[in-house]
C-alpha angles and dihedrals in degrees: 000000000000114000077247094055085039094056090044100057084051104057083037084068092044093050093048083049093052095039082047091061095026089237115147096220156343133235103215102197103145122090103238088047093050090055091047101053098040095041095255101332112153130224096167126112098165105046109202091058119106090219131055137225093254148028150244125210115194129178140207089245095054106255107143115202126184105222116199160085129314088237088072106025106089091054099043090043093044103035107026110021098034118133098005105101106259121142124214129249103175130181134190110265093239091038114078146308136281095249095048084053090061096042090050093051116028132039124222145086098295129181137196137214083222104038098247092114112038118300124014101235092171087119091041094059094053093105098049086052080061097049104104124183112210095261093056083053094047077059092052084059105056089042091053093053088046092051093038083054088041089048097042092050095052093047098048088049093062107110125181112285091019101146115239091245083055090058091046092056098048086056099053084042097058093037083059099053087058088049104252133129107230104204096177126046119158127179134183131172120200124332092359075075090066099039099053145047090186108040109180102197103252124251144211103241124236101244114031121303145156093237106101127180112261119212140202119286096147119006138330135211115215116192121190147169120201117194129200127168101346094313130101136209122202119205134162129182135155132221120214113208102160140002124331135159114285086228093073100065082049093052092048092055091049095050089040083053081052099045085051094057092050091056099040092064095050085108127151121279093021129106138243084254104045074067092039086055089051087041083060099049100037083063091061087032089054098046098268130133099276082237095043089112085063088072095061138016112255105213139241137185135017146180110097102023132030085255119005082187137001118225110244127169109286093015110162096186096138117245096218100340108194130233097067106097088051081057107050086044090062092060118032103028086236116122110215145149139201151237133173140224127223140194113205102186100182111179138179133174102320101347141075131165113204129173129157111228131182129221115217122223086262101050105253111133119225114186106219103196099060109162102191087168087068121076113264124239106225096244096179087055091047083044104038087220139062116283124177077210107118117200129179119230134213107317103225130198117239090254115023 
């Protein structure tokens, strides 16, 4: 598939979205819809902002307009639209905004991804943010192998006293390196492990504080996303550099056996509830508190976004409804069909397992953050069955 056909098929989704809700056309201003709609192209300066510096308008009929101001419309025309057909509605920076730009020039029942046009359809588009042709798999698979070396490397670099804000750097470091951008790195040593799901390394502060910057005596989780052209890929591990309870490393096989059957039920023509059942019963299966989902969100889809939609009890969000590839058909000429990536991110005290996977078109599964380098939890054993599911262990240190 040419970066043409590519485009195409994702403003074919967008259009079958728009002719789905009769709506006449849609202001993509935030960072993760922009990517979706162009294949991976990028309108972002400040990278850690939901919304970009410009926008796309896109219409039912299949027009593509770049909407923006002349700061950034030489470089977006020139490096990341070129060639695909889009035509150009600037503006002056101190002038206006991009939705008064549509108002003032085109006619119809338009919608937005911010609010600033009509609806805000930023939630409704989640499923089209999942949709994933197979080259954008076959992306997911090279960003999974960049962010399985980033990870390894920052993992095997952790030495006994490294400060938590030490670790986090290395993993950006090494996810820059591969040329990704890593937008979440968490890092926790010890019992900040246990206290908390979301564990920002501490910090010295920059005027005087009592907050000091704790470092590694145990073990460490280290948490990251690394993002490259649109698409992001989820992985946690944890490093073991002293002495810890035994209890942990059995904790981690048990949540990464309930991370496998998890996985393992992300089939085609189920729901993102139908996993998240089985979520709620592998906890009690595997030796958890049965309400222990309650303390952390478990993940769900992925592609253009770290998560398009998080699995909850009675979600009905579809796992490869059919129907879209017709479509899509219907309106651009391209054949295609389409697969989806996920990110389960079970946890319980002290422990979490988290991939990204990909399911293929055909149903077959493929984990895309691998780390062999790594040591391998016995799943089959966890399970007390065979499973295809891979999970890393404990990373240890050669002499904890």
């Amino acid at each position: 598939m040419t970066e043409h056909d590519l485009f195409r098929v994702r403003i074919a989704l967008v259009q079958a979205f728009l002719r789905d809700h009769q709506y006449d056309g849609v202001l993509l201003s935030r960072v993760d819809n922009f990517a979706m709609a162009t294949g991976g192209k990028r309108n972002y300066v400040y990278i850690v902002g939901d919304i970009g510096v410009c926008s796309l308008f896109v219409t039912a009929g299949g027009d593509v307009y770049y909407v923006g101001t002349n700061i950034e419309e030489a470089r977006v025309m020139e490096e990341e639209l070129a060639g695909l057909g889009c035509k150009s509605r600037p503006f002056l920076w101190f002038e206006t905004s991009a939705a008064e730009v549509v108002r003032r020039e085109f006619r119809g029942n338009f919608v937005s991804d911010d609010g600033s046009l009509g609806k805000n359809v930023h939630e409704d588009l989640a499923y089209v943010r999942s949709l994933l042709t197979p080259d954008e798999l076959e992306k997911y698979r090279r960003l999974g192998k960049l962010a399985a070396e980033a990870m390894t490397a920052a993992v095997e670099s952790v030495e006994p006293g490294m400060p938590e804000w030490d670790i986090a750097a290395r993993l950006v470091a090494e996810g820059t390196k591969r040329r990704c951008l890593v937008p979440v790195s968490l890092i926790a040593a010890d019992e900040r492990i246990a206290k908390y799901r979301h564990p920002i390394p501490t910090e010295q502060p920059l005027l005087d504080g009592d907050t000091s910057e704790r470092s590694v005596r145990g073990y460490v989780m280290i948490v990251g996303c690394f993002w490259k052209e649109g698409l992001v890929a989820s992985i946690t591990r944890f490093r073991q550099v002293g002495d810890i309870p035994p209890s942990i490393h059995d904790a981690y096989a048990r949540v990464a056996g309930v991370d496998a059957l998890m996985q393992e039920a992300s089939e085609p023509g189920k729901t993102l509830g139908d996993v998240f059942a089985v979520c709620q019963e592998a906890y009690a299966r595997m030796g958890f508190p049965a309400n222990e989902w309650h303390n952390h969100h478990q993940g769900g889809t992925a592609g253009y976004a770290g998560r398009t939609r998080k699995g909850t009890p009675g979600e009905r969000f579809p796992i490869l409804e059919k129907g879209w590839s017709e479509r899509v058909k219907d309106i651009s000429g391209i054949s295609v069909e389409f697969g989806q990536a996920f990110a389960w991110n079970p946890s319980a005290v002290g422990v979490k397992s988290e991939d990204t996977f990909i399911l293929m078109p055909d149903g077959r599964k493929e984990i895309v953050t691998l780390t062999p380098k790594l040591p391998q939890i016995d799943l089959e054993a966890v399970l007390g069955r065979k499973t295809t599911v891979i999970k890393s262990g404990v990373a240890r240190a050669s002499r904890p």
